[in-house]
C-alpha positions in Angstrom: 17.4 -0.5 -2.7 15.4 -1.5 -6.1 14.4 -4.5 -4.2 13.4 -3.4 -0.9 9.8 -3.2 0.4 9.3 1.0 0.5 11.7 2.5 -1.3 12.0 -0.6 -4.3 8.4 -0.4 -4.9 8.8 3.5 -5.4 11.5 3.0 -7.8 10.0 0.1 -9.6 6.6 2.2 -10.2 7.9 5.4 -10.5 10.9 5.0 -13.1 9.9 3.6 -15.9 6.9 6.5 -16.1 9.5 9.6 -15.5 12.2 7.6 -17.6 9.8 6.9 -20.6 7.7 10.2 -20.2 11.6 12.1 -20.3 13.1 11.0 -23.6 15.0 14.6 -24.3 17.0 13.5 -20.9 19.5 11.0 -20.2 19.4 8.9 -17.4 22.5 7.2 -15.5 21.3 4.5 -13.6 23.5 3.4 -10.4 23.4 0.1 -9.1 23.5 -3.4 -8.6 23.6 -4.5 -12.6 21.9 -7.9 -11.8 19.2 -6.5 -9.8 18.5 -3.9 -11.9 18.4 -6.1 -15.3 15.4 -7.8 -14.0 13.4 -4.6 -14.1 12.3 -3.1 -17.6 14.2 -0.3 -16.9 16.8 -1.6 -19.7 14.8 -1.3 -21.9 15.0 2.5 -22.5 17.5 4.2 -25.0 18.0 6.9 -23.0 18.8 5.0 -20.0 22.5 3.8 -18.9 23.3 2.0 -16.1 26.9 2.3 -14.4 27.2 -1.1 -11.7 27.7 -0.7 -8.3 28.1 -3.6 -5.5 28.0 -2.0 -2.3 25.6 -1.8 1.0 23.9 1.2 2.1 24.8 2.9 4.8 28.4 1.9 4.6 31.9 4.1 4.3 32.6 2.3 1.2 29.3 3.5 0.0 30.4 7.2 0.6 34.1 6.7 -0.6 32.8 5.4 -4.0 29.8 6.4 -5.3 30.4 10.3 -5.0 33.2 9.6 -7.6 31.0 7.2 -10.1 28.7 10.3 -10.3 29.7 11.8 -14.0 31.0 15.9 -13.5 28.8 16.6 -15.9 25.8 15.6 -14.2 23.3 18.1 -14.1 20.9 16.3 -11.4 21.6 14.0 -8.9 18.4 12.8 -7.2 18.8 10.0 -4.4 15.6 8.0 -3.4 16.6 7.8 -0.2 18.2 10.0 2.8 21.6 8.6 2.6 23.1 10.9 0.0 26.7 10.8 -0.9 28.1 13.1 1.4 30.8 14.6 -1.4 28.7 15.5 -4.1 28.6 19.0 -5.0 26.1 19.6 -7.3 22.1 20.0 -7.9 20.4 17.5 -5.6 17.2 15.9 -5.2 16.5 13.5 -2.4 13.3 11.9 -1.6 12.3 11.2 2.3 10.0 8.5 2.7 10.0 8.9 6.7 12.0 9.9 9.5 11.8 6.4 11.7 15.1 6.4 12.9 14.4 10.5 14.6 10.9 9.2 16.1 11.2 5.7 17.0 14.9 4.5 18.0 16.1 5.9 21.6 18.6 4.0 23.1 21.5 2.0 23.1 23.2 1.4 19.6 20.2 3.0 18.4 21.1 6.4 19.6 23.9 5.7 17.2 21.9 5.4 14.3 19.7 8.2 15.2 22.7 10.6 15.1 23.4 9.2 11.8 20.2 9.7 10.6 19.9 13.0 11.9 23.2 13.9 10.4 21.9 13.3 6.5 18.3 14.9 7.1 20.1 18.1 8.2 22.6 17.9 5.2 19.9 17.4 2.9 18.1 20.4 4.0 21.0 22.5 3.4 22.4 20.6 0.3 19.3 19.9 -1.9 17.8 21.9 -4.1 14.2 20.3 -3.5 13.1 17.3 -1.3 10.4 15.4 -2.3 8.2 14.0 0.9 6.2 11.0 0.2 3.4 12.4 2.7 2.4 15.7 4.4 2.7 13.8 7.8 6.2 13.1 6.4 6.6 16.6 6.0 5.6 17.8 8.6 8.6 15.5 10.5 10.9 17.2 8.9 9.6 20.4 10.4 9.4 19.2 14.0 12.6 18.2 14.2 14.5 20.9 11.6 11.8 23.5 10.7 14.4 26.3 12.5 16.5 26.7 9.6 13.4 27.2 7.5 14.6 25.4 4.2 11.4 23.3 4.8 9.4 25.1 2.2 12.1 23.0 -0.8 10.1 20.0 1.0 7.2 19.5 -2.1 4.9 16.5 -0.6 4.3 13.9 -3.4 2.0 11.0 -2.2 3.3 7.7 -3.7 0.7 5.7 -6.3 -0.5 2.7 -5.8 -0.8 -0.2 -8.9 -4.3 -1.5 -9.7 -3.5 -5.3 -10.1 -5.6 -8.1 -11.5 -6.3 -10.9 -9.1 -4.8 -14.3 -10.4 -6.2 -16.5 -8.0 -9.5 -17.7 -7.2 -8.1 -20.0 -4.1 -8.5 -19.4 -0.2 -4.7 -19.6 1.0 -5.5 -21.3 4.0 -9.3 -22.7 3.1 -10.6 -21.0 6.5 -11.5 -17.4 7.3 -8.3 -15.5 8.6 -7.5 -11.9 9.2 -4.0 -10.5 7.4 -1.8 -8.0 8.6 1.8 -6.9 6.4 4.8 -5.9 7.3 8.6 -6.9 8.3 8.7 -7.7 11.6 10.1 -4.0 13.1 9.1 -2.3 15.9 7.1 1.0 14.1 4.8 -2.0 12.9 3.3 -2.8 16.5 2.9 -6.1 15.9 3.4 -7.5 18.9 0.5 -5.5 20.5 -1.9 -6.9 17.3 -0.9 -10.3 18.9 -2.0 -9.2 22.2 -5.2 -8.0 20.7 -5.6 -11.3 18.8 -5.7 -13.2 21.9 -8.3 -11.1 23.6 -10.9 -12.4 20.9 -9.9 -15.5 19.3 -12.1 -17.6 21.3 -14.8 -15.8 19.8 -14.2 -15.4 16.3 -13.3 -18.3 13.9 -10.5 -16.4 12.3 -6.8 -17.2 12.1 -4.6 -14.4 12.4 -1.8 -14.4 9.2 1.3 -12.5 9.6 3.0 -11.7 5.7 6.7 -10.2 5.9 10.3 -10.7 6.3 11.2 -12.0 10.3 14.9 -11.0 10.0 17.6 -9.1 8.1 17.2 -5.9 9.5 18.8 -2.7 11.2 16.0 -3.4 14.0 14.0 -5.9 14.2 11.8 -7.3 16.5 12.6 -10.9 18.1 10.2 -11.1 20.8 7.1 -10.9 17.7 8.7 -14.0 16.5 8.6 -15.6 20.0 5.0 -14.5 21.2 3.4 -15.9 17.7 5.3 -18.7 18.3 3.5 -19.4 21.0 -0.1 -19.5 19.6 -0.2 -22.6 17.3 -1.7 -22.4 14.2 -4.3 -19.4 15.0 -1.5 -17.4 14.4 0.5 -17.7 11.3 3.9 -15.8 9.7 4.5 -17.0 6.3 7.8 -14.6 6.1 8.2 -13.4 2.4 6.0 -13.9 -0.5 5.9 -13.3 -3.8 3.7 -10.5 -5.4 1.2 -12.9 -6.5 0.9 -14.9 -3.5 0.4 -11.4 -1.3 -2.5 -10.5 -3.6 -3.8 -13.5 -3.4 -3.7 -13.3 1.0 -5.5 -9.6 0.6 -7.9 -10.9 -1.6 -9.4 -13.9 0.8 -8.5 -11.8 3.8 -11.9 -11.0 5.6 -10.2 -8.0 6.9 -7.2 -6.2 7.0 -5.2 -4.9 10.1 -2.5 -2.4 9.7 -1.2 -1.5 13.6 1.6 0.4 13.0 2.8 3.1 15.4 4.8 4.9 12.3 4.8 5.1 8.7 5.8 7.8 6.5 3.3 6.9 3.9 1.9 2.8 4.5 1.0 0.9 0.9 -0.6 -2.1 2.4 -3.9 -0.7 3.7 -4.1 0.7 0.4 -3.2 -2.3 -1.4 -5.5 -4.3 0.6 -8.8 -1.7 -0.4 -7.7 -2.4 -3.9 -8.6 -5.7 -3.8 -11.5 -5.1 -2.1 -11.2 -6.0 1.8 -12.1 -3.9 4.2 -9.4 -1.7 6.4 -8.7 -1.7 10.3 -5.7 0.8 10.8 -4.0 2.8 13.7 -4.7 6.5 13.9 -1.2 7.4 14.2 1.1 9.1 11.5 0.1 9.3 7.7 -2.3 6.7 7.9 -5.2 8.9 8.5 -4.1 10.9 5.5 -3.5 8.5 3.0 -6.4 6.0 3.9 -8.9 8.7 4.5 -12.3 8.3 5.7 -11.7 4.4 4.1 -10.3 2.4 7.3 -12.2 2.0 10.3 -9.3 3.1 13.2 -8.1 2.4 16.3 -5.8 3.3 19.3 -2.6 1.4 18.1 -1.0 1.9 21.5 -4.8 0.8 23.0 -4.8 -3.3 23.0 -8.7 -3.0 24.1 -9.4 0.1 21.4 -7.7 -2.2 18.5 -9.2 -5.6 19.6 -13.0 -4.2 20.0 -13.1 -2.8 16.3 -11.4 -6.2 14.7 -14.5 -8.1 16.4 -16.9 -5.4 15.0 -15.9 -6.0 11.2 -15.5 -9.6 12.0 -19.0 -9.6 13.6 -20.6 -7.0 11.0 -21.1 -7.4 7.4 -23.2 -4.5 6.9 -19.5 -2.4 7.8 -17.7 -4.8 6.4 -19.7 -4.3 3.1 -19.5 -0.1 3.9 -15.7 0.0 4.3 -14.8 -2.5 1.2 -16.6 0.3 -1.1 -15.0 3.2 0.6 -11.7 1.4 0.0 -12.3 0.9 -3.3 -13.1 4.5 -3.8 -10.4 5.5 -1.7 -7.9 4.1 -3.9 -9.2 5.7 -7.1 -7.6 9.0 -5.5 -3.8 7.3 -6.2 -1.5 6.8 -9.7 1.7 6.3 -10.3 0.8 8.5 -13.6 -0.1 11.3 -11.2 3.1 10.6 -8.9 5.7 10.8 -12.1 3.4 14.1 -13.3 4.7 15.9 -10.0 7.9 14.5 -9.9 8.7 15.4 -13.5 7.6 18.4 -12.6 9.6 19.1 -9.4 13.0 17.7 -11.9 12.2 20.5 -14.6 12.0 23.1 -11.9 15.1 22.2 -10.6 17.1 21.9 -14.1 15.8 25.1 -15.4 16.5 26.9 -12.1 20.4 28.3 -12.9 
C-alpha cells in the first residue's frame, strides 16, 4: 500500500524518520520491489527489502506472506488491519479507521464488513499494541469492541503533516474556483457537496474543482461521476494529480471544502491550511479534532447547513482572512518528527516487554 492515498502517505513520511532515527535495528521491508525502489527508503544500511507481488485483501496474501516473515523476527508491525492471519509473534498494527464497521450495510458489502470485523477483533486479541491514527479512531474501536477491554493497547498517534514549498505561481484554471479532495467513495459525501454547489452557483463566480481518483475501488461511488457530469464546466474532476499539481489547486483555491461523512484522521483540510486557504469541513468524525478551532464547519448530512457557510467565506474576506491564519497555526501543532518520536516509542516498549 506504499502508494495509496492514506496509508502510502503514512508510510512514505513516517519510515524513513523511524528507519533512520533506529540504526541499532534492522528492518525487513515487504513489498512490491519496484514500488518500493522509488522511495529513499533503499537507501538505508540497515534496511532489507524481501519482494512481494500480491493484492491485499487476497487468500494468496494470507497463504504467503505469513511464511516470508523471518522466525526470527522480533516485531512484526502491519500498517494496516489486514494482518497475516498465521503469524505468531509480537505484533503491531496501525488502524487508520474503521470505514468498512460504520459505513458499508448491505449487499456485498455486508460481506466485507464481516471481513473487516473479523481482523479488528483479531488484532485486539493478537497485538501487543495498536497504534490509532486519531482519538475519534479510537474511540471506534471501543464502540464496536470495547467489551473485551484490550482497548487500553490502542496508543492514539495523530499522523504529521509535511510543510511543502509552493512551486507554482499559476492559477490552474485562471478563474476563482473552490477545491474539494478525495477519491470518489461514499464516506466522502461528495455527491451532497454537488447538491450544495448548485444551490449557490448562480451567485458566486466560483467553479467547483473535484481532485481524486473516479474508479478502482472496493466502493465507489458512480452516481458522483454522473451528477458532475451533468453541470458543464462549473463543475470540474480532474481525477489523479501529481503532488505538485495538488499543491498547486490548494494554493489558488479561494477555499477549501472537505464534506466527508467519515474519516479516521483526513490530511487534506490540513494540507490545504498549509498552504494557506481557508477550511470549510463537516463536523463529523475526527475532523473536529484534528482541524480544531481552524475550519469553519458544517452539517455534512445538511445540504442547506453546508451550502450557507461556502457562500459566507466566498462572500467574506474578513473570515476568509481569519480562518487562513488559524489554519496556518493549526498546522504548526503536526510533524512527522513528532509522529516517528511516539511510534519509536510505542516499538521500544513493545521489544523490551519480554
Amino acid at each position: 500500500m506504499i502508494n495509496s492515498s492514506g496509508v502510502g502517505t503514512y508510510l512514505k513520511n513516517l519510515l524513513p524518520l523511524i528507519i533512520g532515527n533506529s540504526s541499532n535495528i534492522k528492518f525487513l521491508l515487504i513489498g512490491n520491489e519496484t514500488e518500493l525502489s522509488d522511495t529513499k527508503l533503499f537507501n538505508f544500511t540497515n534496511v532489507d527489502i524481501l519482494p512481494i507481488d500480491i493484492s491485499i485483501y487476497s487468500i494468496k496474501e494470507q497463504i504467503i506472506l505469513p511464511f516470508m516473515i523471518p522466525k526470527k523476527t522480533d516485531l512484526y508491525w502491519s500498517p494496516h488491519y489486514n494482518i497475516p492471519i498465521l503469524f505468531k509473534g509480537k505484533l503491531l498494527v496501525t488502524i487508520h479507521d474503521l470505514y468498512y464497521l460504520s459505513i458499508l450495510q448491505s449487499g456485498f458489502n455486508w460481506i466485507k464488513s464481516r471481513y473487516a470485523r473479523y481482523f479488528f477483533n483479531l488484532i485486539l486479541k493478537r497485538a501487543n499494541k495498536i497504534i490509532s491514527v486519531s482519538k475519534f479512531t479510537k474511540n471506534e474501536y471501543i464502540k464496536y469492541f470495547g467489551h473485551e477491554n484490550n482497548y487500553k493497547k490502542i496508543i492514539p498517534i495523530h499522523n504529521g503533516i509535511e510543510k511543502k514549498n509552493i512551486l507554482n505561481d499559476n492559477n490552474p484554471l485562471n478563474k476563482p474556483y473552490l477545491l474539494t479532495v478525495g477519491n470518489v467513495k461514499p464516506n466522502k459525501n461528495l455527491s451532497r457537496l454537488v447538491d450544495a454547489f448548485n444551490k449557490i452557483m448562480d451567485k458566486i463566480p466560483n467553479e467547483l474543482v473535484l481532485v481524486g481518483k473516479k474508479s478502482g475501488f472496493i466502493s465507489g461511488d458512480e452516481e458522483v461521476i454522473k451528477k458532475v457530469n451533468s453541470f458543464g464546466q462549473r463543475i470540474r474532476m480532474t481525477g489523479f494529480v501529481d503532488d505538485n499539481e495538488l499543491q498547486n489547486y490548494y494554493q489558488h483555491a479561494e477555499a477549501f471544502i472537505f464534506p466527508s461523512i467519515y474519516e479516521g484522521f483526513g490530511f487534506p483540510p490540513l494540507e490545504a491550511m498549509a498552504t494557506g486557504t481557508p477550511v470549510i469541513a463537516s463536523n463529523a468524525a475526527s475532523i473536529p479534532e484534528v482541524c480544531g478551532d481552524a475550519a469553519l464547519y458544517f452539517n455534512p448530512y445538511d445540504i442547506n447547513d453546508m451550502a450557507n457557510k461556502i457562500f459566507q467565506m466566498v462572500k467574506n474576506n474578513d473570515m476568509k482572512k481569519e480562518y487562513i491564519n488559524k489554519g496556518i497555526n493549526q498546522v504548526k501543532k503536526y510533524s512527522w518528527e513528532k509522529t516517528a518520536k511516539k511510534t519509536c516509542d510505542v516499538i521500544m516498549e513493545i521489544l523490551k516487554d519480554n
